[in-house]
C-alpha positions as CSV (number, residue, x, y, z in Angstrom):
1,X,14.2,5.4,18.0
2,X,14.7,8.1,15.3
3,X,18.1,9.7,14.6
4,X,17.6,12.8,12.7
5,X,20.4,15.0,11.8
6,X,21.9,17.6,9.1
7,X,24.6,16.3,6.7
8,X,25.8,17.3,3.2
9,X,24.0,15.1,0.0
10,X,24.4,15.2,-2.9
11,X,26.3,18.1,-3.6
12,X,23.7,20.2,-0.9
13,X,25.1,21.3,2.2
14,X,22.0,21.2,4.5
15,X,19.9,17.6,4.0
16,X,18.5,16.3,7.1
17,X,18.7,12.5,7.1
18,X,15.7,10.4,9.3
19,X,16.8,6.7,10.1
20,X,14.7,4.8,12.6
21,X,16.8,1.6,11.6
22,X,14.3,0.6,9.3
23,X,14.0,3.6,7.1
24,X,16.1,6.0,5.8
25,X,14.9,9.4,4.6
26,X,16.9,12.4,3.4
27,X,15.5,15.8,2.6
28,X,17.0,18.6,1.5
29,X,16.4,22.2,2.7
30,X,19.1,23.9,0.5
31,X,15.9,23.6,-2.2
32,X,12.6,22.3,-2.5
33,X,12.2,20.9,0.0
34,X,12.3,17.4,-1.8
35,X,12.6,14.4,-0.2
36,X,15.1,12.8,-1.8
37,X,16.5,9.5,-0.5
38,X,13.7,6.7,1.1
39,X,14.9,2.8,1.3
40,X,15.8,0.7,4.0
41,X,18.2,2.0,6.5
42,X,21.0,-1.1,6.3
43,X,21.3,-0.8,2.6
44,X,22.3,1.5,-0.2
45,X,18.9,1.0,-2.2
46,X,16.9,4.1,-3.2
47,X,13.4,3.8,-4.5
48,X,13.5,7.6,-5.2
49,X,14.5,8.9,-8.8
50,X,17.2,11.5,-8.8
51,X,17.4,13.5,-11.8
52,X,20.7,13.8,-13.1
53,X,23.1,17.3,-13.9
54,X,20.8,18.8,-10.9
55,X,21.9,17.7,-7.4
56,X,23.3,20.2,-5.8
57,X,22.0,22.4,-7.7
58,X,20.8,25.9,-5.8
59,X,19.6,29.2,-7.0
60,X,18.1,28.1,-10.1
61,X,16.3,30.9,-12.2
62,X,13.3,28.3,-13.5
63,X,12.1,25.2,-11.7
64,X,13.5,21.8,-11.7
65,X,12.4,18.4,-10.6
66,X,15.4,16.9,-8.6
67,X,13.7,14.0,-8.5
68,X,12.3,12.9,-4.5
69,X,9.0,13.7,-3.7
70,X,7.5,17.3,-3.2
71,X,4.6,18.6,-2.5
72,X,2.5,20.6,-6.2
73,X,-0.8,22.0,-6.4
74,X,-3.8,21.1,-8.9
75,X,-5.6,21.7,-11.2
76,X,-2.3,22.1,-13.1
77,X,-3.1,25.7,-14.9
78,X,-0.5,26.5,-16.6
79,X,2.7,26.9,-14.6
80,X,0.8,27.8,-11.1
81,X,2.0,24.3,-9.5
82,X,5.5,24.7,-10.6
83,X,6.7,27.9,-9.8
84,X,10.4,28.0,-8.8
85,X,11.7,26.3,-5.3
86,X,15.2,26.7,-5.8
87,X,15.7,28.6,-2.5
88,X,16.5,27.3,1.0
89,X,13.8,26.5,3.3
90,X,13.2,26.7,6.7
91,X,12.9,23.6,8.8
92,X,12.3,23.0,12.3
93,X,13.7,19.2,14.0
94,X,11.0,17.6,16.4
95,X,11.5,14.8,18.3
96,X,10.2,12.2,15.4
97,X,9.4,15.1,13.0
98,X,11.0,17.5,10.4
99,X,8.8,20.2,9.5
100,X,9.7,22.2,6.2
101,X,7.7,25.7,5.9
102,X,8.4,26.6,2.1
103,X,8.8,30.4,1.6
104,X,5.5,31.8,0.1
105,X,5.2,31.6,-3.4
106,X,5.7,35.5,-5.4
107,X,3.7,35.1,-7.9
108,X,0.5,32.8,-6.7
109,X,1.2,34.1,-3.1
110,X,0.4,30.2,-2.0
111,X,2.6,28.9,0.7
112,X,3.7,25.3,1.1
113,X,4.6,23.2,4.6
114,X,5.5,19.7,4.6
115,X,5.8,17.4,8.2
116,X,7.3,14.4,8.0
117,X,7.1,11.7,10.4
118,X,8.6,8.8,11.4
119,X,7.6,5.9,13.2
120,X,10.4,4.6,16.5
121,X,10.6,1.1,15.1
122,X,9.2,0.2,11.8
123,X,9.4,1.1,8.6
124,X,6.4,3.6,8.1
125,X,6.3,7.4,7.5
126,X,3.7,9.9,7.3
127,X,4.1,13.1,5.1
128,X,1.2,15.9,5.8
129,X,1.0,18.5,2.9
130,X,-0.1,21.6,3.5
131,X,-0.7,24.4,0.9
132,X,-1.9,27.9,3.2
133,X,-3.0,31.4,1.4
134,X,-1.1,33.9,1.9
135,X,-3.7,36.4,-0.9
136,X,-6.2,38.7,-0.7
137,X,-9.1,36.2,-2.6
138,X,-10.0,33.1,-1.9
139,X,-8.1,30.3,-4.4
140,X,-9.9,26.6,-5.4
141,X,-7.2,24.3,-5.6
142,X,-6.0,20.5,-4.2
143,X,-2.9,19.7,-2.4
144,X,-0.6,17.1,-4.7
145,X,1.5,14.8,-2.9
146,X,4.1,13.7,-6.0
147,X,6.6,11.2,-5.6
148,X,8.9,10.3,-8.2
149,X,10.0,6.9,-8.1
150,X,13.4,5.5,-9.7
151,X,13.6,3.4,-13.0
152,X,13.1,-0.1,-13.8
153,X,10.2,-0.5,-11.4
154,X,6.8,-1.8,-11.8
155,X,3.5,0.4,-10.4
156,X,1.1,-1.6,-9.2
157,X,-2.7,0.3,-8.8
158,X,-5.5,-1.6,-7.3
159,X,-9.1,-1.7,-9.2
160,X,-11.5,0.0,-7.5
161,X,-13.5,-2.7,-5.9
162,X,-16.8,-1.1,-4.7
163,X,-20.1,-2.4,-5.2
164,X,-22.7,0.2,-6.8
165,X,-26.9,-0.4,-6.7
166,X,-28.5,-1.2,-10.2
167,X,-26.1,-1.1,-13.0
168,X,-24.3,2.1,-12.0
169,X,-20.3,2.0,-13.1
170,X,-18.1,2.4,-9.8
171,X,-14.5,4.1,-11.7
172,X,-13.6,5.6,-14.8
173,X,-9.6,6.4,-15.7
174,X,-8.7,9.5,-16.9
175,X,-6.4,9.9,-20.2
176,X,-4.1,12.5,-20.7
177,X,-4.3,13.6,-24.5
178,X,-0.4,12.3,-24.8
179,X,-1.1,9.3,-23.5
180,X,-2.0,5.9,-25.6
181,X,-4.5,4.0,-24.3
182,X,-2.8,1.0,-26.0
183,X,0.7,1.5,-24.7
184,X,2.5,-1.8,-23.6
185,X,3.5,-0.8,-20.8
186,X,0.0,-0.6,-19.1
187,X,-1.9,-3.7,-17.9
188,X,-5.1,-3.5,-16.8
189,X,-5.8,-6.9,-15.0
190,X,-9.5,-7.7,-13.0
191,X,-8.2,-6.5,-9.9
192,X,-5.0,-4.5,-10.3
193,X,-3.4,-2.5,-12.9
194,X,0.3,-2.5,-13.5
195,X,3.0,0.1,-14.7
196,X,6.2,-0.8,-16.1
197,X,8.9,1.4,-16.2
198,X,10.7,1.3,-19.2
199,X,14.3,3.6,-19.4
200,X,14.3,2.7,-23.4
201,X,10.5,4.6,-23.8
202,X,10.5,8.2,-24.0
203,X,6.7,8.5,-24.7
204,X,5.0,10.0,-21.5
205,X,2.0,7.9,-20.6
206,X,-0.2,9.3,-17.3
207,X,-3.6,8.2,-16.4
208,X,-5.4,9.0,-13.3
209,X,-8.4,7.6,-11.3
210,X,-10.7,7.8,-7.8
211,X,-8.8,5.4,-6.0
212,X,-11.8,3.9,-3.5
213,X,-8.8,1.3,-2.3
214,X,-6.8,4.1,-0.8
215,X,-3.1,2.8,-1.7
216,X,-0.6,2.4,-4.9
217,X,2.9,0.8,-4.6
218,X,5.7,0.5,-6.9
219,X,8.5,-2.5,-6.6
220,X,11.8,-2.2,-7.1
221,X,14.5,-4.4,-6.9
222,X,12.6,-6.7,-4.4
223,X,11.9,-3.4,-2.3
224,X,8.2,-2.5,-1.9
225,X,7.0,1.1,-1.7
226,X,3.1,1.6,-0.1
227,X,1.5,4.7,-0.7
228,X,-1.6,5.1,1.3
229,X,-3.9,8.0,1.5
230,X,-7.7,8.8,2.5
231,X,-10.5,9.2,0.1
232,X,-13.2,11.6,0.8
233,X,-16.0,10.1,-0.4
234,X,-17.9,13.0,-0.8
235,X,-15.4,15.5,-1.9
236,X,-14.8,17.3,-5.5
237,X,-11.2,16.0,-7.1
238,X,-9.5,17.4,-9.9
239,X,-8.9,16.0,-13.1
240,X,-12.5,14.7,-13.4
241,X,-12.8,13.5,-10.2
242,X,-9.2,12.0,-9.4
243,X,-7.9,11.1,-6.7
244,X,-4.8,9.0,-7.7
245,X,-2.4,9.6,-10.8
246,X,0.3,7.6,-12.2
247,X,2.8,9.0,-14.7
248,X,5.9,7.6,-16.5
249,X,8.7,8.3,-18.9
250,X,12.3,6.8,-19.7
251,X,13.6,8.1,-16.2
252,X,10.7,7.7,-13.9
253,X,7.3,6.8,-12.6
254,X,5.6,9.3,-10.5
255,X,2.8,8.3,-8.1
256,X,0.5,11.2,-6.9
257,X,-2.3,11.4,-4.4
258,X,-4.8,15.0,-4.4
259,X,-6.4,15.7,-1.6
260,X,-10.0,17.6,-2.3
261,X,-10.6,20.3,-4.7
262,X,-11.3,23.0,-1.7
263,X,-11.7,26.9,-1.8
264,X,-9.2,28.4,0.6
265,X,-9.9,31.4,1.5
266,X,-7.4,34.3,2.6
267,X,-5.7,33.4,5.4
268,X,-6.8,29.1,5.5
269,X,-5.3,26.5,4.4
270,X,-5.8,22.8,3.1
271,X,-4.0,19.7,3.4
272,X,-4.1,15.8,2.7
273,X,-2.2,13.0,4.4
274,X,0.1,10.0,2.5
275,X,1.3,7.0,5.0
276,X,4.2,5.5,3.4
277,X,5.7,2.0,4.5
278,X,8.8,-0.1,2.8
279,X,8.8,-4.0,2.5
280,X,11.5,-6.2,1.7
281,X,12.4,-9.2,-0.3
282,X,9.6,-9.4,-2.8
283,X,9.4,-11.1,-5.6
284,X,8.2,-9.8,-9.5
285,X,4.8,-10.6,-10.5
286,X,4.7,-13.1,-13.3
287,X,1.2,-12.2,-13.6
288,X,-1.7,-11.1,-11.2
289,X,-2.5,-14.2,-9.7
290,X,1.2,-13.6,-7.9
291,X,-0.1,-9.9,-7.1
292,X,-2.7,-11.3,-5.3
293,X,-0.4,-13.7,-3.6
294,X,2.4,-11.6,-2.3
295,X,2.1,-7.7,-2.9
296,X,-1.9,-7.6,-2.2
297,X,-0.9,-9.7,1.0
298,X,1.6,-7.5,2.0
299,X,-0.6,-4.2,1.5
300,X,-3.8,-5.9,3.5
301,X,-1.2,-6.6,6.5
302,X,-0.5,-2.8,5.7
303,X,-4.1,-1.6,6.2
304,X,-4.7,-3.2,9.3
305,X,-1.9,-1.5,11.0
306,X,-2.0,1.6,9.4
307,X,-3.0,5.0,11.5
308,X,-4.4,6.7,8.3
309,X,-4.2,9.8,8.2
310,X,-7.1,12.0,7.5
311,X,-7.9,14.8,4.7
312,X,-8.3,18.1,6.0
């Protein structure tokens, strides 16, 4: 059973907290929205980053991150994704459900709904992102599912896996210009490549991918965080062609999913689908041999059970 209700976080007065027993979410509506609080539901353990000097923080002339995970739109042109969402938003409780409908945009006239969902008894959650035109000409753009995760945790990516006819390469990564290819922090290993996050390195490092495999996950503090999402195969991504991105600094890792690079015309809207789960008590990877032994495990079990949600 879910047990959704408003409390004050953080400084904001209206947050609504999900807990299933399992899983504990809190958004806020006071801004954003963000999603600012996932871990288990029996302890104080948030995989979530949480940007200091800016909790609580409303009315804000220029954007900020919070932290949490919020919903952006690609390519990133300029400032078009990050227009300021320092407003309240309107939210409506379902039975298993919170859905936030973001007050259109001013300046890009692009309006924003997130529903989240919760599973009655385990620890799973599905966030659908939304991004609606609310114009008078059609807008090519992708919706950018973006959560930031908290520091001293370790990204794990899987290889893309896919067999191609002849000699035909099946994935390329894509390098941001301030990112070094070379940068210790990075692994690439046969079958999975690995993230550290490293509070001592200010250097931004950000890479991005077509992620056949469908999932990321980031560990922390024996907590595992599963990120799944569905490629379309056929579809246009951004970023030349991605579908999955990875960033970190000295306060955070962000893991981001796209949906498709769509034209929405006046009056339409696109959307993608994450499917998030939690799992408990495992251990760091010495090396990828114990990825494959206990975090791949635990994501195959994932897949099995997993609904998947579907890009629209």
């Amino acid at each position: 059973m879910v047990n959704i209700q408003v409390i004050p976080y953080n400084g904001w007065d209206h947050c609504i907290s999900m807990d299933n027993g399992n899983i504990k979410l809190i958004i806020t509506a006071d801004v954003g929205p963000r999603i600012m609080y996932c871990g288990p539901a029996d302890k104080d353990v948030n995989v979530f980053h949480q940007r200091n000097g800016q909790q609580g923080s409303v009315n804000a002339k220029e954007w900020m991150i919070y932290g949490g995970h919020r919903l952006w739109h690609s390519p990133q042109e300029g400032f078009r994704p990050n227009q300021p969402d320092n407003s309240p938003v309107p939210y409506i409780i379902h039975k298993n459900s919170v859905e936030m409908n973001v007050p259109e945009e001013i300046q890009t006239k692009i309006q924003k709904s997130l529903f989240i969902s919760m599973a009655d008894d385990e620890p799973r959650v599905i966030i659908r992102h939304c991004i609606h035109n609310r114009g008078l000409w059609p807008i090519k753009l992708s919706t950018w599912g973006m959560s930031c995760m908290c520091e001293d945790g370790l990204t794990i990516l899987p290889v893309p896996q896919e067999q191609t006819p002849d000699y035909y390469p099946n994935f390329s990564i894509t390098y941001w210009p301030w990112t070094k290819p070379n940068d210790s922090r990075f692994v690439i290993g046969e079958k999975y490549m690995t993230l550290r996050q490293d509070p001592q390195n200010k250097q931004w490092f950000k890479i991005a991918y077509r992620n056949t495999e469908n999932w990321g996950a980031y560990l922390y503090s024996g907590y595992l965080f599963v990120k799944l999402y569905s490629l379309e195969r056929n579809a246009e991504y951004p970023d030349f062609n991605s579908s999955f991105a990875v960033y970190t600094d000295n306060d955070m890792v962000e893991l981001e999913t796209m949906g498709p690079l769509k034209l929405v015309n006046p009056g339409e809207y696109t959307e993608h689908t994450d499917e998030w789960y939690l799992r408990r008590d495992i251990p760091f990877p010495a090396d990828e041999k114990a990825i494959e032994e206990t975090i791949a495990k635990q994501v195959a079990e994932i897949l099995k059970q997993a609904t998947g949600g579907k890009n629209g």
